[in-house]
N, C-alpha and C positions, 0 to 999 in steps of 0.2 A: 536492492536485495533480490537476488533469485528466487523463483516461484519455489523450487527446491531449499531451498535455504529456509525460504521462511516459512514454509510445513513444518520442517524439523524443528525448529522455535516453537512453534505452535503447539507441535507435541511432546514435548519437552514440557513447557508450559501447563498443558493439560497434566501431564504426569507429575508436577511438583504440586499442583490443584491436587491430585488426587489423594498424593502420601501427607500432605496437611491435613485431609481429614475434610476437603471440599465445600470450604468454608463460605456460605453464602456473603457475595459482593465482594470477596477478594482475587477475584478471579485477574481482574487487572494487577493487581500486585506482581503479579508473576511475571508478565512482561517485561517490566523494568527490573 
């Protein structure tokens, strides 16, 4: 995976973290 690629996952990630409401320890959820 491209260093570019996987930033945009990454925040992506963060941003689904976020509009869930930033739910302590499901932070890995998101990745998969």
């Amino acid at each position: 995976m491209t260093d570019d690629r996987h930033e945009r996952i990454r925040q992506r990630a963060h941003e689904i973290w976020e509009q869930a409401g930033r739910p302590e320890g499901a932070h890995e959820e998101h990745w998969n």
